[in-house]
C-alpha positions in Angstrom: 69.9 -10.7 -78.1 68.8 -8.8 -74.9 66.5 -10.3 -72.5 63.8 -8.5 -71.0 64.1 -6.3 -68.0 62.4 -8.8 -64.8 59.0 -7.8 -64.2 56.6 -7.8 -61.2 55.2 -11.7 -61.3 56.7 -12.2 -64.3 54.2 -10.6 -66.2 54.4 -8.8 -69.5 52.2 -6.0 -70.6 51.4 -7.5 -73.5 49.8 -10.5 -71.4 48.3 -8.0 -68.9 47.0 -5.9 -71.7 44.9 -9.4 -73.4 43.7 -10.5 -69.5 41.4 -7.1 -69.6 40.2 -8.0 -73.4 39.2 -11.5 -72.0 37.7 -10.1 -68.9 35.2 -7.6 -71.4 32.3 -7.2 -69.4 29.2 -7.9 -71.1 26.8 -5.4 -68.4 28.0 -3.5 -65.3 24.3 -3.0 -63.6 24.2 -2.4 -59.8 23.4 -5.8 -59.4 26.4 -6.8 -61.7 28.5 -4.9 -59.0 27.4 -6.6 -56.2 27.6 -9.9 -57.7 31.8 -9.4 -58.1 31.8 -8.2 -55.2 30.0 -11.0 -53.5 32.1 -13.2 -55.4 35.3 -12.2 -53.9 33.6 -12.2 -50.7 32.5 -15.7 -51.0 36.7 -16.5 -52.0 37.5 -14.6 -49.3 36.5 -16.0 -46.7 36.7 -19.5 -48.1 40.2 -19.2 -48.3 40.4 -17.3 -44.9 41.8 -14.5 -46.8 42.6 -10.8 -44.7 41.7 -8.3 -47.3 39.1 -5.5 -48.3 37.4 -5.6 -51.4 35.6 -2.7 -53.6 33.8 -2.2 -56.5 33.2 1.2 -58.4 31.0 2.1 -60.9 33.4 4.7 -62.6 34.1 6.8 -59.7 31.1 5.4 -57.3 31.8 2.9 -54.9 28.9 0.6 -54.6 30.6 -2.6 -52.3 33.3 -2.6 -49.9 34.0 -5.1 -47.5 36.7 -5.2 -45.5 37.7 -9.0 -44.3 38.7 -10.6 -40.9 42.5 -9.9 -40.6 42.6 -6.6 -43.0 43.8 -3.2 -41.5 42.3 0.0 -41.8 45.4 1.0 -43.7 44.2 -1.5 -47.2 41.2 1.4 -47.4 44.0 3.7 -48.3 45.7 1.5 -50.8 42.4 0.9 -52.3 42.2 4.4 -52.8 45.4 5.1 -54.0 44.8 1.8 -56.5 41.7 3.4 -58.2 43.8 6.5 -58.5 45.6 4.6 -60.9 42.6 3.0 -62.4 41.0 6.0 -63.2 43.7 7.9 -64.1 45.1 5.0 -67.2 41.7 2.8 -67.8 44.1 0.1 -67.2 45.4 -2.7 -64.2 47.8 -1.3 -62.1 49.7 -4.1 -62.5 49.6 -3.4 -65.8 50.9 0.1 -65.0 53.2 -1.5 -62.9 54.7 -3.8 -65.2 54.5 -1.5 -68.6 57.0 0.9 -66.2 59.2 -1.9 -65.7 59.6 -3.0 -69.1 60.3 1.0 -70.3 62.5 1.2 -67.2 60.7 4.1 -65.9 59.3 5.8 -62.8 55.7 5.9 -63.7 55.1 8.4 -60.7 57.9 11.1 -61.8 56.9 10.2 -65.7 53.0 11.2 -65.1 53.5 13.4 -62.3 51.6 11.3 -60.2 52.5 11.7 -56.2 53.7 8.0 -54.6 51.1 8.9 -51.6 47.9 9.4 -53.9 48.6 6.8 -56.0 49.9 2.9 -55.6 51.0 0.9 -58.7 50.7 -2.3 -57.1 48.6 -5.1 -58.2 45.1 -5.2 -57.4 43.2 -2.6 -59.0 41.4 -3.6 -62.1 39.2 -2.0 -64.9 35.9 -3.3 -65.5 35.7 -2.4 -69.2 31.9 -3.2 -70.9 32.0 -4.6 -74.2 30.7 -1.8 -76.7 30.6 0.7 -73.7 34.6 0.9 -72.5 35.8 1.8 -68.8 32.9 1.2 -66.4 34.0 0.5 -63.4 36.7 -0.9 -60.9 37.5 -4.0 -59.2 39.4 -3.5 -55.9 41.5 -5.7 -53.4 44.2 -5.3 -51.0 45.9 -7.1 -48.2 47.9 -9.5 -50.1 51.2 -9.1 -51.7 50.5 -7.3 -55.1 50.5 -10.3 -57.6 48.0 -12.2 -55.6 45.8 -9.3 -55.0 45.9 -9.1 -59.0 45.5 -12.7 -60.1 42.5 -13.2 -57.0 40.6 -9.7 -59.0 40.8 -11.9 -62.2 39.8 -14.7 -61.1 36.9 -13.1 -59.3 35.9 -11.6 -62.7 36.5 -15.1 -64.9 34.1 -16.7 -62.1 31.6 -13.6 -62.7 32.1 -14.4 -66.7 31.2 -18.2 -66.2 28.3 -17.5 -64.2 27.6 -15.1 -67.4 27.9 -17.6 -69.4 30.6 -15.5 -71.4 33.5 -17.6 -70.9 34.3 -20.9 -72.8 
């Protein structure tokens, strides 16, 4: 029996692939935008937290907010993160991890350069439910598997307030 290769946070793509089912969207309005995006603010700060946050709709960016202690330099992973985004309609930690598990480089294997793209957590799909890809949710200035798990918990707080999750 072989053990799985060691992934990035310990995720598996299978997990990463359910967390963006759960997080199905059930609207992505203008107002829906702002609302993640004031929602990550809001954690943000609370938690004294040096990042910049964005939200797209599809390609459009429609919040960004960039926090005490982030760097002009997280604009440019946020750029290169919704690269990836675009590009797969998926996480890029999901990216990230799927690699690891195939044991490939996921720049060379889509021909993807390293400096236009970043496959490092915290770059998520907002997928609608009966709709599809919609949007992105953006953050950087954290190691990779916080900037991921802070996005989905930003988006399972947007769901309660919903009223979509149980």
């Amino acid at each position: 029996m072989t053990s799985s290769p060691k992934t990035t946070g310990d995720f598996s793509s299978i997990q990463l692939a359910t967390e963006e089912e759960i997080l199905l969207l059930p609207s992505l309005s203008m107002a829906d935008a702002l609302e993640i995006g004031e929602i990550a603010v809001g954690l943000g700060l609370a938690r004294n937290l040096p990042i910049a946050i964005e939200v797209r709709m599809e390609n459009w960016t429609v919040f960004h907010v960039s926090l005490p202690g982030s760097k002009p330099e997280n604009d440019n992973w946020i750029a290169r993160k919704a690269r990836v985004v675009l590009a797969t309609e998926h996480s890029t930690m999901y990216e990230r991890v799927k690699s690891e598990e195939e044991g490939i480089d996921w720049y060379a294997t889509y021909a993807r350069p390293v400096e236009d793209y970043a496959i490092h957590g915290g770059g998520l799909p907002l997928k609608v439910s009966g709709v599809g890809f919609a949007g992105i949710l953006l953050i950087s200035g954290l190691p990779q598997v916080q900037d991921h798990l802070l996005g989905v918990e930003v988006l399972t707080e947007f769901l309660a307030r919903k009223g979509e999750l149980q």
